[in-house]
Steps between C-alpha positions, in 0.01 A plus 500: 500500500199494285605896371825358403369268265255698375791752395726224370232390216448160681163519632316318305704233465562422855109507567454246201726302704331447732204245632173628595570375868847708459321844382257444790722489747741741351207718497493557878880529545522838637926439464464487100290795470611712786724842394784411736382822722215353550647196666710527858922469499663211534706510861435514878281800468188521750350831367375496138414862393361571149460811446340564124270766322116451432413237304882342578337168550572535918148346602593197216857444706405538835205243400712230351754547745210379785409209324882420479545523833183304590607221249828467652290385874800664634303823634140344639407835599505800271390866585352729227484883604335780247423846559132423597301158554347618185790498289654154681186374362434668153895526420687225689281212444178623289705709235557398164832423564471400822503185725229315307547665164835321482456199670562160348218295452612197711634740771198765541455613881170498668381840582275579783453925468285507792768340697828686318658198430625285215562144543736281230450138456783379663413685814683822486325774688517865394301842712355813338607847676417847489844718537197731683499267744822479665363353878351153277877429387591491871435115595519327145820353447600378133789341279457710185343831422412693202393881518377695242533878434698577839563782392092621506499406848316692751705381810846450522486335823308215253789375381733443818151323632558279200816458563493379867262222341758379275646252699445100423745251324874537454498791243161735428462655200314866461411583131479860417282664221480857433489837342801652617382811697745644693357405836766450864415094383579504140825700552618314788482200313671656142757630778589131633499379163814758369644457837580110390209364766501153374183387693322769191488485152323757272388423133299803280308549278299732241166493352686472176643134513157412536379686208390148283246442798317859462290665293665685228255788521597514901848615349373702235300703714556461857860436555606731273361820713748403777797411294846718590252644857608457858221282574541279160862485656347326803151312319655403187850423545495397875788731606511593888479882486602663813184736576192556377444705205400853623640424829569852697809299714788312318695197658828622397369888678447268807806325489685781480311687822553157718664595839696196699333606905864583593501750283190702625594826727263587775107645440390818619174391420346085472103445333343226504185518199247272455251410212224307602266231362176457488456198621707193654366256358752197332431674148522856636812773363731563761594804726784671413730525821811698378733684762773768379717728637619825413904508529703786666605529156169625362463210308204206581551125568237242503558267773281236481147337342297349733184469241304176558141404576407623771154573727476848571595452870809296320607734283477787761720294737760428226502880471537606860744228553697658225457835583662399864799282367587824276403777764253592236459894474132410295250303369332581185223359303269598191145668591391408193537092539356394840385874613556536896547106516851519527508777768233345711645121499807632570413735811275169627856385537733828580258807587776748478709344182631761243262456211406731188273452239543563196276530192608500103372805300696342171484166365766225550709551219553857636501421856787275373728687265677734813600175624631337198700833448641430860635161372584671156729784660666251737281634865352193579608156562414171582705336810499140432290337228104471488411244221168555542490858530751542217300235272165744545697836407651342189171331389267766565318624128366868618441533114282211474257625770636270785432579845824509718585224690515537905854474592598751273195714549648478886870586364377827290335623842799440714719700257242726450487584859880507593577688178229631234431887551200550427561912452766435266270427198435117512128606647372129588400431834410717816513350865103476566546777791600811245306746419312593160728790468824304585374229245493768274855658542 
């Protein structure tokens, strides 16, 4: 509203129109001032996902859109989720346009940091979470919720947690603010949306419709760098990209390898290959627990992903278990990550399982690159559809000095395994048993 009149000449004179009580109040009316983006659809929707650049004015929306829902005394209990505690507290409600940046004067919420929770005057309730947290979102129950950045977040498993907690009054309302990576959540919810899901409704946005709120030097030399680049695709403009920049696997190269399991002919040989953490604690990576087969057709299938958090002892009896239901042929693991941990928790368990160990000579990109060629010459397929899995080969950076992520470090291994040869020139691994001179062959 206020952008209209500003382009129509009439400013001014609607401003002088007005009393001093008038400009006050229209002062704090996030509805004049508000880009329509920035302010969620009119309808039945129950998902509010707005997807924007940097500097889009997200944080400003998702802000004003709490306080409107905690005005209304329609949603007592609100839920507000970040990335980390850290940036619930310095973003959400600390930032400068966050909770109490924008809040009216006569409608400012108590905070209480040490006890993650704001407080409004007429009562309404709203709960600081860490998305690294997933276990705290188990018991709270809530009306509303806002979450910032989903797509930054560590743990998927976060936002069903949230989810299950969004249960009270006749009609709960999630509000969604993000960067549009291309994360399983992001796309799932972009997928509903062009389906016609009528419980979602997407707005975007770019860091350009909220130029007059930025430093022009920001522009001048910041933003132009990334103009007409992949990732100023994705941090400028807000578009959903569908992999990572730099990204060895492609979603459409998936896609087109996907198998239905009726399709799949019978294995002359079944691996199961895991990739270990280093810990189980709550915060801990996962283990990669990926079984594939290789086809009477020489080509390889991978069957299922069992990754998770696991204990050792967990892990190994997730493997075994697998290795049974498949009539496993081996077990493999990498020397390199764990050392003899893997052989030695799983013999506790089976003293005469199949196991080799394996150690990488090469790095990950080129441990990697056999099996993308796999995928790339039509060899290897995926039977079914592994969001997680698939969301880790697609968003993997190998240029950018990422390490690679467990389940697919567990996937590369399996195929590896069933169908690498390592004489035929790809030179990257050797089971831990050869020889120096058959390493060297």
């Amino acid at each position: 509203m206020a952008q209209s009149l500003v382009d129509s000449g009439k400013w001014r004179a609607f401003v002088g129109s007005l009393t001093q009580e008038e400009r006050f109040q229209l002062e704090h009316r996030w509805s004049f001032w508000a880009r329509p983006e920035q302010l969620m659809p009119e309808g039945d929707h129950s998902i509010w996902l707005y997807n924007g650049g940097r500097g889009a004015g997200k944080t400003r929306a998702g802000g004003e859109w709490s306080h409107s829902i905690a005005e209304s005394a329609r949603y007592p209990r609100i839920h507000l989720i970040a990335p980390t505690a850290s940036d619930a507290r310095d973003t959400m409600v600390e930032g400068e346009s966050g909770i109490l940046a924008c809040a009216k004067p006569w409608f400012r919420p108590d905070y209480e940091p040490s006890k993650r929770k704001l407080t409004w005057p007429n009562g309404v309730l709203a709960l600081l979470f860490s998305a690294e947290e997933p276990d705290r979102l188990r018991g709270p129950q809530c009306h509303a919720m806002w979450m910032d950045e989903l797509g930054s977040w560590k743990y998927p498993e976060t936002y069903d947690m949230a989810m299950l907690g969004l249960r009270l009054g006749s009609h709960p309302l999630l509000c969604i603010t993000s960067t549009p990576k291309p994360v399983r959540l992001i796309r799932d919810l972009h997928a509903r949306f062009k389906e016609g899901d009528p419980s979602v409704a997407i707005t975007l946005g770019t860091i350009y419709d909220n130029r007059a709120n930025l430093a022009k030097s920001f522009f001048t030399h910041i933003v132009s760098k990334y103009e007409g680049t992949r990732l100023g695709q994705q941090e400028l403009l807000g578009l959903l990209l569908e992999q990572a920049e730099g990204a060895l696997w492609t979603r459409a190269m998936l896609e087109h390898m996907r198998v239905t399991p009726n399709s799949v002919p019978a294995f002359s040989r079944v691996v199961v290959a895991i990739d270990p953490a280093v810990s189980s604690e709550d915060d801990s990576d996962e283990t990669g627990i990926v079984v594939g087969g290789l086809g009477v057709d020489g080509q390889g299938y991978i069957l299922t992903d069992h990754s998770g958090r696991y204990t050792p002892d967990g892990w190994a009896r997730r493997a075994i278990e697998e290795y049974d239901l498949r009539a496993g042929d081996r077990i493999v693991g990498e020397a390199n990550n764990g050392g003899d941990l893997i052989e030695h928790t799983l013999r506790t368990i089976r003293p005469n399982i199949s196991y080799r160990k394996l150690h990488a000579s090469r790095g990950k990109v080129a441990r990697a690159e056999p099996v993308v060629a796999l995928f790339e010459q039509g060899k290897a397929h995926l039977v079914g559809s592994f969001p997680d899995l698939e969301d880790q080969l697609c968003n993997w950076e190998p240029n950018k000095g990422l390490r690679s992520p467990d389940r697919l470090d567990a996937m590369v291994w399996c195929l590896t395994e069933l169908m690498v040869d390592k004489k035929a020139g790809w030179g990257d691994y050797f089971p831990a048993s050869d020889t120096e001179e058959e390493r060297a062959q």
